[in-house]
Structure formats: C-alpha cells, structure tokens
C-alpha positions in Angstrom: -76.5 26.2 -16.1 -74.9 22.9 -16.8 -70.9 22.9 -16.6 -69.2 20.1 -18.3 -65.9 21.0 -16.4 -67.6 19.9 -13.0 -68.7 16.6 -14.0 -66.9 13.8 -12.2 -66.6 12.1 -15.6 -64.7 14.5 -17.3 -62.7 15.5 -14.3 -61.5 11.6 -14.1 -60.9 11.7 -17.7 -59.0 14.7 -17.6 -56.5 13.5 -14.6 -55.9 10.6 -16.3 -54.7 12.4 -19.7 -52.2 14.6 -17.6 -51.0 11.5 -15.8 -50.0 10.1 -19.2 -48.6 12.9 -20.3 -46.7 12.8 -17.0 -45.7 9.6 -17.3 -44.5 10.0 -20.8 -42.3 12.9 -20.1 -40.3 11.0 -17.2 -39.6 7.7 -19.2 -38.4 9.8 -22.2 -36.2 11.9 -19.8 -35.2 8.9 -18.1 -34.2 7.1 -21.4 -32.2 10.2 -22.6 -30.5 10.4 -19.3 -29.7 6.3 -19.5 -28.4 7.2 -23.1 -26.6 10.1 -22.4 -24.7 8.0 -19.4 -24.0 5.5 -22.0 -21.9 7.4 -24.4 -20.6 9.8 -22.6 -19.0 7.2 -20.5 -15.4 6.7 -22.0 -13.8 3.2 -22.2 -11.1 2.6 -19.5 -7.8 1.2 -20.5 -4.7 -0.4 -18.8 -1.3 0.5 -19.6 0.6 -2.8 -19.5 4.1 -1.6 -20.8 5.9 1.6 -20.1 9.8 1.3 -21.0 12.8 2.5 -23.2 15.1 0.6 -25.4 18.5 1.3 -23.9 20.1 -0.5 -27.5 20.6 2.5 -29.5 19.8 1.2 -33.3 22.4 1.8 -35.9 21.2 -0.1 -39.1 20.5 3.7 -40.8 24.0 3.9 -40.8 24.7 0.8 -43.2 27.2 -0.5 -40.5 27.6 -3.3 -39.0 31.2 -3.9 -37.8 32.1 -6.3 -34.4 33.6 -2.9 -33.7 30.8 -0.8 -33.7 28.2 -3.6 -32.2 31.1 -3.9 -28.7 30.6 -0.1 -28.4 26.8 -0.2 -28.7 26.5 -2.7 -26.2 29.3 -1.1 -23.6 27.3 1.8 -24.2 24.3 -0.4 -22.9 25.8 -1.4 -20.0 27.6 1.6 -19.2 25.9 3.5 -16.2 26.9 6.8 -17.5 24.4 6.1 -20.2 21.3 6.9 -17.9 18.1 7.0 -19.7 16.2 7.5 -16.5 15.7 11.1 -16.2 14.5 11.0 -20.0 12.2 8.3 -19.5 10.6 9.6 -16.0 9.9 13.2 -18.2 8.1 10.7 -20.6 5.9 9.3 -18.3 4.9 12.3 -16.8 4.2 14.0 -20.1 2.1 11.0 -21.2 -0.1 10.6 -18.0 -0.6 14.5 -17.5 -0.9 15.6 -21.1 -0.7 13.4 -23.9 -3.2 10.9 -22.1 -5.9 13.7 -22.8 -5.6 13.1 -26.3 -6.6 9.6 -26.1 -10.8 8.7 -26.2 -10.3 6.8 -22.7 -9.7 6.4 -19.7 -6.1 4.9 -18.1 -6.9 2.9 -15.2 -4.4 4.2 -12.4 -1.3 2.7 -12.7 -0.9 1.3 -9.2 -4.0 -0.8 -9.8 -2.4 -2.3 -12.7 1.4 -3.0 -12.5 1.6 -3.3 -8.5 -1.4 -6.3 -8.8 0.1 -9.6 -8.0 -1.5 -10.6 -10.9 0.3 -8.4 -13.0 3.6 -9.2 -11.6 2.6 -12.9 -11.7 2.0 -12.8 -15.6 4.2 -14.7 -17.8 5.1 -12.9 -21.0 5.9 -15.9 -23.7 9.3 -15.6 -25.2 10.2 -13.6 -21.5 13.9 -12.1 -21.7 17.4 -14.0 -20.5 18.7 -11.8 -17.8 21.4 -10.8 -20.5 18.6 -9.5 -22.9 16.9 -7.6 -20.3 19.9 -5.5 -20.1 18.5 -4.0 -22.8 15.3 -2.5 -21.7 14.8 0.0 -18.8 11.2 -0.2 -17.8 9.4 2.6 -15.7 8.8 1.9 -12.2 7.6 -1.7 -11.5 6.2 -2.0 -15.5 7.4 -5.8 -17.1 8.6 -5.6 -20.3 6.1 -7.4 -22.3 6.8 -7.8 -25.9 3.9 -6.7 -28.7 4.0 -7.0 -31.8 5.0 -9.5 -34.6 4.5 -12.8 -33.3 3.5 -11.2 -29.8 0.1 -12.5 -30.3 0.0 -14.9 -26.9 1.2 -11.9 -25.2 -1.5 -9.6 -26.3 -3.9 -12.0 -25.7 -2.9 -13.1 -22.1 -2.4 -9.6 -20.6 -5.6 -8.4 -22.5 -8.0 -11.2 -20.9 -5.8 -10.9 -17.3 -7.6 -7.0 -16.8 -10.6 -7.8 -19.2 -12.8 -7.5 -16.1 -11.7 -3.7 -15.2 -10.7 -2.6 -18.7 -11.8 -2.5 -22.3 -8.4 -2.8 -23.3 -4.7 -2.8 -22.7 -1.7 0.0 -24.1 1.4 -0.7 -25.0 4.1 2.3 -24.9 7.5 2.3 -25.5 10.6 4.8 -26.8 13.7 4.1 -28.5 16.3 5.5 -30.4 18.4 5.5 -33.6 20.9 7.0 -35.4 21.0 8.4 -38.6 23.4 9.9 -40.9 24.2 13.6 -41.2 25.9 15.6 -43.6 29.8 14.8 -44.6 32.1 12.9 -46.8 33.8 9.2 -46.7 33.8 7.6 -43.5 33.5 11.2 -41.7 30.3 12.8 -41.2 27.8 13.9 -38.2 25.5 11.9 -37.0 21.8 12.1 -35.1 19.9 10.6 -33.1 15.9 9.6 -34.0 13.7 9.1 -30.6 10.6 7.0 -31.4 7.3 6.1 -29.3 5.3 3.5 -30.1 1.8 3.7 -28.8 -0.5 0.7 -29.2 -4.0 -0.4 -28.3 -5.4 -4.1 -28.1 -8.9 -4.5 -27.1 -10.1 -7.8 -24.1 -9.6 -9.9 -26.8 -5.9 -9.1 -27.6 -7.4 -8.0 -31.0 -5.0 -5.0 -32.1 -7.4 -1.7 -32.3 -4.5 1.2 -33.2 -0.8 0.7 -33.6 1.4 4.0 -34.7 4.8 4.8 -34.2 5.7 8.8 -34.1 9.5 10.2 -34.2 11.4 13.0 -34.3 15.4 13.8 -35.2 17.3 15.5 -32.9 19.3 19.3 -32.5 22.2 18.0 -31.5 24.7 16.2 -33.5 27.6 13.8 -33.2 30.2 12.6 -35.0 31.6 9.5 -37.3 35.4 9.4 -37.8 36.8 6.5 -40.2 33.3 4.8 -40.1 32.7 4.4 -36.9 30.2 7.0 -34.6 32.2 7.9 -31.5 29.6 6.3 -29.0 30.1 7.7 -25.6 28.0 8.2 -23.1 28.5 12.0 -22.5 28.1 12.4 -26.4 24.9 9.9 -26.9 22.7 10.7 -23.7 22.6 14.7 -25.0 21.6 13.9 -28.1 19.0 11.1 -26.8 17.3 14.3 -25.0 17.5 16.3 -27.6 15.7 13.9 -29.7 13.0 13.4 -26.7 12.4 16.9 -26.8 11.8 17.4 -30.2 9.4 14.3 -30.4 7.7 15.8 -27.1 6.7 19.1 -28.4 3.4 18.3 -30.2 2.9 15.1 -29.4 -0.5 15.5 -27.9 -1.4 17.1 -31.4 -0.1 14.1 -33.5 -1.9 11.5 -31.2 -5.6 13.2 -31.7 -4.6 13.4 -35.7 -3.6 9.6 -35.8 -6.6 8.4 -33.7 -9.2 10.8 -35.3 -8.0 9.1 -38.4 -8.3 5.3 -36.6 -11.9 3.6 -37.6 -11.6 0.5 -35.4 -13.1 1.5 -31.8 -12.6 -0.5 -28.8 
C-alpha cells in the first residue's frame, strides 16, 4: 500500500513548514524581548544641584526693616546657625527613598559632581563670594541657578552630561517664615521648609518643575515687630519644618509626576 507520509516529497515539504514555523516563533520572541528591553529600560538622570538656602525668607511677614534684614543676615553668617545636619538627612532621604518615586534612574553622584567637567562648568550669573554666603551646597555640588532667566544654565549643564543622561535635576530646600497667631506687633511665628524639585531634559528644555512645603511644630516669637532671630531659636524650628515636609514626601512626588504629561 502506498504511504504518502514516506514520500521524499512530502517529507521535504513538511520540514520546511516546521522550519517556518520555527523561524517565526524566534523572531517574534526576539522582537518582544527587544521591545520589552526598550521600555522597561528607565531614563537615567543627573543631579546637578543639591543645596539649601541658608537666607531664611521673611517677606510673609510684611517686614522689611534694616533691622530685621542685619539680623537675617548675622543669622546667615552665624556658625551656630548650622544647616548641615538637616541638609545631610535630606540627601539621604532623597537618594534612599524619595528617588524611588521618580520614573528614572540618578546616575551616581560621584560620576557627576566629582567630574572635572562638572567642576569646570561655568554657571552664567555665578555668585560674588559675598552671595555664596548664602547657599550651603551638599558635598562638592555647585550651586547652579534654575529658573527664571536660568535658561543658559539649564541648557549648558543639560548638553555637558547629554551623553550619559537623558536629563539633569535640580533640588534645593529653603525656608520661610510665616505669621502665627497674636496681636500688634507681638505674635508667634513659624517657619515653612520648601524643596524644589526640577527636571530639564538634554536640551535644557524644562520637563517638570514643583515646589512642595510644609509649616513647622515649633514656633517662635515676634516682640514689637521684629522675630527674635537667633540661632538656638531658628535652627529647631528649621527641623521641625524639615520633618514635617519629610514625612510623605515620596507620596507627594508620585502624585505630582503621575499628574506630569511631558516625558523626558
């Protein structure tokens, strides 16, 4: 009896179907492993700034006396008024857990601020030695200004790590008072810690830019107009501040940024 399934013909012919079939099935597993790569991959970012504003802000108290401003900026200068400890617990809030919240990468920050070519960079507008006073950067971060008119700035540090990032962060915390409750030229006083947090992409194009704050416990005091701004009164109620804005931070940088249409 004749059996088709021994003739050479349709043994060749059926080889060659499965090898199609074979064929097919690698180069469609092959292209959804090349496009799974592809988005899962996350962006990687440099952060180019990492510093707090050591000129505590007063303009919420709708004062603005030569008295007040002296006392402000002895308060600046003033060692006693050591930011250091709050900005360090910062930092290592930020790169261990509020980092997490973010859809990228950050580029380790030795490859970015202790480059020569990060310590070269020029910022336009770059501080007096007096002005610098006024910022306390972490670590061996430059102060690098962003934001209105900070366009040559953005642009510059963006295209220096365009070739081993998609974009560059800005971070930065300062703080404020405010008014409390009281009468006349007496009352208490707080203090408002705020981060700003924001994203340019290589081409210094801004992608996110949000500011998140937070009043603090502690309070202090105003007596006939004028906040009594001393160092063992302000730095408490800088970290009380801090620690209010640090509690759910993480949780109010996935709402803003699930919120944020423009993608790097």
């Amino acid at each position: 009896m004749f059996n088709r399934f021994q003739h050479p013909k349709f043994a060749q012919t059926t080889n060659s179907t499965i090898m199609k079939k074979i064929t097919k099935i690698i180069s469609v597993a092959v292209f959804a492993l090349f496009v799974t790569a592809g988005y899962g991959q996350k962006k990687k970012v440099a952060v180019v700034t990492f510093y707090a504003n050591k000129m505590v802000e007063f303009k919420e108290l709708g004062l603005g006396s030569e008295e007040l401003i002296k006392n402000i900026l002895d308060l600046r200068d003033n060692p006693n008024f050591n930011l250091t400890p709050l900005l360090e617990q910062y930092h290592t809030n930020f790169f261990k857990e509020y980092s997490k919240a973010l859809p990228f990468e950050l580029l380790p920050e030795t490859t970015v601020v202790d480059s020569k070519k990060y310590q070269d960079f020029q910022p336009k507008y770059d501080l007096t030695e007096y002005d610098a006073r006024n910022y306390l950067n972490y670590g061996n971060y430059k102060y690098i200004y962003e934001g209105p008119l900070g366009k040559d700035n953005e642009k510059g540090i963006a295209k220096l790590f365009a070739d081993e990032a998609d974009g560059v962060l800005f971070v930065n915390i300062d703080f404020a008072f405010e008014q409390g409750f009281g009468i006349g030229k007496t009352m208490s006083i707080k203090m408002r810690a705020t981060t700003r947090i924001a994203l340019y992409n290589t081409k210094g194009e801004k992608v996110f830019a949000f500011s998140e704050s937070e009043r603090s416990k502690k309070t202090g005091v105003m007596v006939g107009g004028i906040p009594v701004v001393q160092p063992e009164k302000i730095l408490p109620m800088c970290e009380s501040a801090l620690t209010e804005l640090m509690g759910d931070l993480n949780k109010r940088i996935a709402k803003v940024i699930s919120k944020t249409n423009k993608k790097l």
